[in-house]
N, C-alpha and C positions, 0 to 999 in steps of 0.2 A: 292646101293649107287654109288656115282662117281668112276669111274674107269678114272686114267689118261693115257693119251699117251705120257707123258712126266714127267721126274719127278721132275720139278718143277711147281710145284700146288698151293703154296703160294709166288708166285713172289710177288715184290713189286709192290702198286697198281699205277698206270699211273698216270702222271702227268694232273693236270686240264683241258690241252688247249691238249690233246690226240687227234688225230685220230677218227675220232666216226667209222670210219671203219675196224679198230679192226684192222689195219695193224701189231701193234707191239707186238700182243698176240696168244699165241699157241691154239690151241682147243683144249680141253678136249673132252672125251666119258664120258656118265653121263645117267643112268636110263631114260630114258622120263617119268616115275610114278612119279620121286621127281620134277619134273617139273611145277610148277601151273603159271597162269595168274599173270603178276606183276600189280601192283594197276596203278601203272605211265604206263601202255602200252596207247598208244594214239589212238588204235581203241578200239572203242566202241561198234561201231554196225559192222554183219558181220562176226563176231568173230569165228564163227563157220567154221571148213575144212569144203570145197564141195566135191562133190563123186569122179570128178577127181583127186584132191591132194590126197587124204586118198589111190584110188588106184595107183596112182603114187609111196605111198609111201610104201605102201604092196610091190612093185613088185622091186623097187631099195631101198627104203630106203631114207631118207635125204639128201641131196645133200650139202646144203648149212647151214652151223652154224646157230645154232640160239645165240642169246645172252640175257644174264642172269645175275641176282645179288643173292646172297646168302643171308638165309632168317636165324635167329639165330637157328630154330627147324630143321634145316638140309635141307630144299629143296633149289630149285631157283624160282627166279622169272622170267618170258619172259616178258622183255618188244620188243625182236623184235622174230618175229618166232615164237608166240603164236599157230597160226591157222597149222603150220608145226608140232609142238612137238604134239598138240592132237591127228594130222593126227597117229602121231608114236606111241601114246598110240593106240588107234585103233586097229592102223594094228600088234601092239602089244598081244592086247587082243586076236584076230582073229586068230594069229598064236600058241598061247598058247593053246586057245580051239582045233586047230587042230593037237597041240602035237609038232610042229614046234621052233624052236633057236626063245627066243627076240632078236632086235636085240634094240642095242641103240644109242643116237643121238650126235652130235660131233657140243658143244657149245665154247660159249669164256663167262668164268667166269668175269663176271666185279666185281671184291672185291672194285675197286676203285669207284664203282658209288653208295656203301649203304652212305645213309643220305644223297645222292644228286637228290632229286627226280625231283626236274624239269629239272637236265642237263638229268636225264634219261629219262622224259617225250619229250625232244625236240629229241632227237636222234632214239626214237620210231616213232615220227611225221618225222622225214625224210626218214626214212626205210621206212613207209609206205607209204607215198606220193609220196614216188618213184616209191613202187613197185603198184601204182596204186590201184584199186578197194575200197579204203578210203573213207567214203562219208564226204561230204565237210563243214559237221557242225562238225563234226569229228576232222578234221582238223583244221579247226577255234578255236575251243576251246582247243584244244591240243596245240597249238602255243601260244593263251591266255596264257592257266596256267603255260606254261614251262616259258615263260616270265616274268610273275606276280612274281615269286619264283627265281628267279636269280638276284647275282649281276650284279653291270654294264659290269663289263668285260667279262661276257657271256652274258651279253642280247646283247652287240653291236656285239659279235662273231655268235650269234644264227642270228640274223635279219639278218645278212649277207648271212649269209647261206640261208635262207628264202627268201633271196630279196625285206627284209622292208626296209622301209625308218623308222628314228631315231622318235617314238613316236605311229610308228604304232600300236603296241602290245597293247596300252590301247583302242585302236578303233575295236580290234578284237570283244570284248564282243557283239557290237552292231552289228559288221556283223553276228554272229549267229542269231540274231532276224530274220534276214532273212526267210524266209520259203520257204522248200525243193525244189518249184519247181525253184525259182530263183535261189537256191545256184547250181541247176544242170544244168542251163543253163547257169551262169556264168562259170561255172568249165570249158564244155564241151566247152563253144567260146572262151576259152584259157586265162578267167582271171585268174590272179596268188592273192596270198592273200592279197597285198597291191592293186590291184585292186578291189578286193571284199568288200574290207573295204573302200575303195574310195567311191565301191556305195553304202552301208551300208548308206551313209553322204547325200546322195542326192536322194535314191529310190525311195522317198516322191515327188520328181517332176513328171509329166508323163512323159511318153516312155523313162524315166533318161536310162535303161536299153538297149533299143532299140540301143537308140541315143549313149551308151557306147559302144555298141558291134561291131555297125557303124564303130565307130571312131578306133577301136582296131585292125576289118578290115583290114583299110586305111594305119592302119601305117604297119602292116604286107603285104602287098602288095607293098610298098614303099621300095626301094631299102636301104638296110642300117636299115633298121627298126624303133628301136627309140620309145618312146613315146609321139611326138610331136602332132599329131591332138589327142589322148586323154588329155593330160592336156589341149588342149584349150576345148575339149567338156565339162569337167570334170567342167573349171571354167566358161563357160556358164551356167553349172548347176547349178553351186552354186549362181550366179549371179541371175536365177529366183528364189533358194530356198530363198535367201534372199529378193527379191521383196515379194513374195507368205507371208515371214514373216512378211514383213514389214505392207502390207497389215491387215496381219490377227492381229498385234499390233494397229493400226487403227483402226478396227473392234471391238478390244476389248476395246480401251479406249472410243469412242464412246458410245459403253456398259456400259461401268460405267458412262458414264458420261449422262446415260437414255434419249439419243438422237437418233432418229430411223436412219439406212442407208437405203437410199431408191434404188431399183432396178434399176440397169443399164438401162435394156432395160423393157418395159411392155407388156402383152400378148398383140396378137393381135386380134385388135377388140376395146381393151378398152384404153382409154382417159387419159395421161397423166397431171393430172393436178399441177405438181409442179413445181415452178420458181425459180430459184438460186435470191437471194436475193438481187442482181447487179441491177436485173430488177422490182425491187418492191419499192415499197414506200405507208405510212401512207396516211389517207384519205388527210391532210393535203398539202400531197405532200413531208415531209420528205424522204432523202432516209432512208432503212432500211441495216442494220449491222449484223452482230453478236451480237454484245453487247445489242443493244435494240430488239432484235428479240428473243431473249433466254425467253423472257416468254409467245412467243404464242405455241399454244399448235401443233401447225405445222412445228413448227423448227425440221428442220430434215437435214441431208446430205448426197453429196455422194462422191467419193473418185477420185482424178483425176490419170492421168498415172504416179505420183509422190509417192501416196499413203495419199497427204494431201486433210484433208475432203473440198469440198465446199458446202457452206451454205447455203440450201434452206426452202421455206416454202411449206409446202406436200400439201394444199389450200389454196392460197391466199382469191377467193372468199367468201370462205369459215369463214377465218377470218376476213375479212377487210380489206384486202392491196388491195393496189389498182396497177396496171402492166402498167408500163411505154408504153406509146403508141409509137409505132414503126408498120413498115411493115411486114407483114407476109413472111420471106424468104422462096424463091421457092428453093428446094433442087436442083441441077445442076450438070452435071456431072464434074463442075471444082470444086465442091465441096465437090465431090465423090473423086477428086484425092486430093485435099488439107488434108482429113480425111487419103487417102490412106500412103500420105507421112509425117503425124503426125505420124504415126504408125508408119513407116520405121525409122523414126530419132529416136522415143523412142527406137528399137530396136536394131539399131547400138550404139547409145548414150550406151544403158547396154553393149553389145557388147564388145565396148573399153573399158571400165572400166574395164572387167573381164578379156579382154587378157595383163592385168599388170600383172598379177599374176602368171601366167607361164613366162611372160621376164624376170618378178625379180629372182622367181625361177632360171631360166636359169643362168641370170650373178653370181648369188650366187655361182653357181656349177664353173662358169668358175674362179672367181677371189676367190673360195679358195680352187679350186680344187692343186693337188699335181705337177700337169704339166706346163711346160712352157705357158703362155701365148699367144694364137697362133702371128702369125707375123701380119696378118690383123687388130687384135684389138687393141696391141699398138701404133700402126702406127695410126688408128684411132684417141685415145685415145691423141697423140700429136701433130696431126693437129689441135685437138679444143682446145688443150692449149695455142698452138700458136698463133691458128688463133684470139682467145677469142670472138667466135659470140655474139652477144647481150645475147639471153637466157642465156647463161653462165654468164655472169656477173650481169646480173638480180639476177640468182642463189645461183650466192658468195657473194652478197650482205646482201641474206635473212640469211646466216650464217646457214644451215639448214643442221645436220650433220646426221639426225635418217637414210635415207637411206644409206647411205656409210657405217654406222655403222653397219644396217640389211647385207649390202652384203656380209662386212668383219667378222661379226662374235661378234660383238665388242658391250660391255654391257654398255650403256650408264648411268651417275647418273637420279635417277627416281625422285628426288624432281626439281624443275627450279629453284630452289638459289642455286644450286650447278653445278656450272661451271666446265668443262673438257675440255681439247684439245686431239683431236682423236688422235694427235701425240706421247702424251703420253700414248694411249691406245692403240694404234694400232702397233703389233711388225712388226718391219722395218729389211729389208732385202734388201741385192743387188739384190736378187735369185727370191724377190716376190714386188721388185719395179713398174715392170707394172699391177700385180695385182691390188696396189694400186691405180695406176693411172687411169686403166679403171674403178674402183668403183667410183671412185671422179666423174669420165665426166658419167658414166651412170646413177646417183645418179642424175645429172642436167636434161639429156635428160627426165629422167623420172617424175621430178618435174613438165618440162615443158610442159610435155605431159599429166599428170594427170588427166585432165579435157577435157573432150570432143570437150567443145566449145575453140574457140581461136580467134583470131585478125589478119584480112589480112591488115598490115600496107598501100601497096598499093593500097586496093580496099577500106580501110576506112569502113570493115565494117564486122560483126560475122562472122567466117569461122566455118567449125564441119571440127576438122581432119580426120574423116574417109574418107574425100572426100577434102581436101586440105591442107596435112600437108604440113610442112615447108620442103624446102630440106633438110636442117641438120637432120629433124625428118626422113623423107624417109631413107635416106643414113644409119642412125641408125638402123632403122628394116631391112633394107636390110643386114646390115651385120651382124646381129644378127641370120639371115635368113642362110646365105649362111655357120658361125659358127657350127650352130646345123646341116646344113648338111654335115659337114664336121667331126662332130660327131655322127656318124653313127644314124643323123637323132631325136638328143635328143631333140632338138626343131623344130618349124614351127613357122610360121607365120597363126595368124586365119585369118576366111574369111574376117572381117572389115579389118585387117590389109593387108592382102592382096591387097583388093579392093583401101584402102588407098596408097601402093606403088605403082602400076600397073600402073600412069603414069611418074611415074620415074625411072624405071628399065631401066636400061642403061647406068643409071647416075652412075659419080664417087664419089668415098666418099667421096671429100668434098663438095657433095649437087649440083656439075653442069653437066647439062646435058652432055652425051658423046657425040662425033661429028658423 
């Protein structure tokens, strides 16, 4: 049984938010036979001492505590220093057979963690994760469960430790789906577990993983570090997985709705013979529609770079329509560039869209983070109250408080016959007044930035901001730019956005060019 090296053995048990590194508790000596495997240890696989340990431990012995919970039929349990106490049983049995002292092993009794099995399972998942050699579904799921089974005031103290962000832990589950070879090549290129579960969410795209490891790279190469070019890859990704969906929601109401999708492109060789319905018309000379084409048995469609069906007939000859006569176009190579730069816009158009979602992110962090609001963004922030640019007041117009409220934190009423002022919701402070004030004016820029396309008042005609924003918009990303580098790199600007400021770098914030 336990022999102590101190004689107090039944101290009181530790307090909930303890140390997990046993700083405030003596080791005991204790049999390694009453020793067994605790059910909460967080390795699974592996478990077993190698030939090194076991002779490591024949020849000095244990070096480093294990830790233990008491089990009521007199043993403990190991949830850390499992694969250590067997080695000691071993070199135990070894030295008995050859007539030789046991010797025994020097734990830290946790009395304080019976009936707390998930703070025991997370502090076994940290031991081990540290001490490396943990395979990564292991780990995943040890963080899961230690999570699942805690209240909030250890789950938000666990993830900390962990380096989740607040919701991660229900997203573990589906990063175990992963399979082995993936979890070892995320592990190994230095994703961390809110990484892995990031691509747990988007794996489903191709190269999602490639294109992750890329980006993970870039920011580890980048002075300051940071996770800025991953969240932009990250909401790229998500940006085609939600295309890919949207599609495949297309695809499926099509399906029910027992209307064939005809193939993009045809083998070749053979003879496209369908017309979108624009170019058809009855023998008559009617044109044809939707609505009156639905009963020939050629109603078919296909999907455009939106995801919305257009309405063709899969034979016109076939049925009777008769094909509006027009010139046969010669394919040309301005026509080869017109198709080239349909495609560019569609992919910058998603582009911007997706790099919202890391800005937002970003001001989130800044206007409710615990620190002073830097000097540059205040000062930003009362030049456009001053100045009151147009979009601004467009803005305050529309009375539009959801984003202000998303930055601040702030739970709006969910029915619309029930009225609130942020004022009343939002706690006011001398200490977090420019917080306030940058949520208000980011909350605009980003209204007005929303939408891809926009209005060049001087040229009277569609602008796409990726290629001519506003100065006030430039001036905006720019400093939101130079922010995250100024925080050791938390945000970036993606490539649209980039490509978008690059003729205004120079410029001062308030949108005019410097001399």
């Amino acid at each position: 049984m336990a022999t102590a090296t101190t004689p107090d053995q039944t101290a009181e048990p530790l307090p909930a938010d303890a140390n997990a590194n046993e700083e405030n508790l003596t080791a005991v000596l204790l049999d390694p036979d009453t020793i067994e495997r605790d059910e909460f240890n967080a390795r699974e696989h592996d478990t077993e001492p190698d030939a090194d340990l076991i002779n490591s431990v024949k020849a000095v012995g244990v070096q480093d505590p294990v830790s233990v919970r008491p089990r009521p039929d007199g043993t403990y349990g190991a949830f850390k220093g499992w694969r250590r106490s067997q080695a000691a049983q071993i070199a135990n049995a070894t030295a008995e057979a050859e007539g030789h002292a046991k010797r025994q092993i020097k734990a830290y009794v946790r009395a304080d963690l019976v009936g707390r099995d998930a703070w025991t399972q997370f502090l076994s998942l940290i031991e081990n994760h540290q001490r490396q050699g943990m395979s990564p579904k292991d780990t995943l799921k040890a963080a899961e469960l230690s999570l699942i089974g805690m209240d909030e005031v250890e789950q938000k103290k666990a993830a900390r430790a962990l380096g989740l962000k607040r919701g991660t832990g229900r997203r573990l589950g589906r990063a175990q789906q992963l399979d082995d070879a993936t979890l070892r090549r995320a592990s190994a290129g230095g994703m961390d577990l809110e990484q892995i579960a990031q691509l747990a969410e988007v794996e489903d795209v191709p190269r999602a993983q490639d294109r992750l490891l890329k980006a993970l790279a870039r920011d580890e190469a980048q002075e300051g570090g940071g996770r800025g070019h991953w969240d932009q890859e990250l909401a790229l990704l998500k940006a085609e997985q939600d295309d890919r969906t949207a599609r495949k929601d297309a695809v499926a109401a099509l399906e029910k709705a027992d209307i064939p999708l005809l193939p993009t492109h045809v083998a070749y060789g053979e003879k496209d013979t369908a017309h979108p319905l624009s170019e058809l018309t009855t023998p008559l000379g009617r044109p044809l529609d939707e609505d009156n084409h639905k009963g020939c048995p050629g109603h078919s469609a296909r999907l455009d770079d939106e995801n919305q069906p257009l309405w063709y007939c899969a034979d016109p000859a076939e049925y009777g329509h008769k094909v509006r006569p027009k010139p046969k176009p010669t394919k040309t190579a301005e026509d080869e560039e017109k198709a080239a730069e349909r495609a560019r816009t569609t992919a910058c158009n998603r582009a911007w869209k997706a790099a919202a979602g890391p800005r937002k992110e970003f001001v989130t962090r800044l206007v409710r983070g615990s620190k002073a609001l830097p000097e540059d963004a205040w000062r930003f922030a009362l030049g456009v109250l001053l100045d009151l640019p147009h979009f601004y007041g467009k803005w305050a117009q529309r009375r539009e408080a959801e984003d202000v409220a998303a930055f601040l934190g702030v739970k709006l009423p969910e029915s619309p016959f029930e009225r609130a002022r942020l004022s009343d919701l939002v706690t006011l402070s001398k200490a977090r007044t420019a917080h306030v004030l940058f949520a208000h004016v980011a909350a605009a820029f980003e209204r007005d930035m929303r939408e891809p396309k926009g209005w060049n008042d001087a040229r009277m005609q569609v602008r796409f901001l990726w290629e001519d924003p506003t100065p006030q918009q430039a001036a905006y990303l720019l400093l939101l730019e130079k922010l995250g580098q100024d925080d050791k790199g938390s945000y970036r600007l993606s490539e649209v956005e980039e490509q978008a400021v690059a003729p205004h770098r120079g410029a001062h914030a308030d949108g005019e060019p410097s001399s």
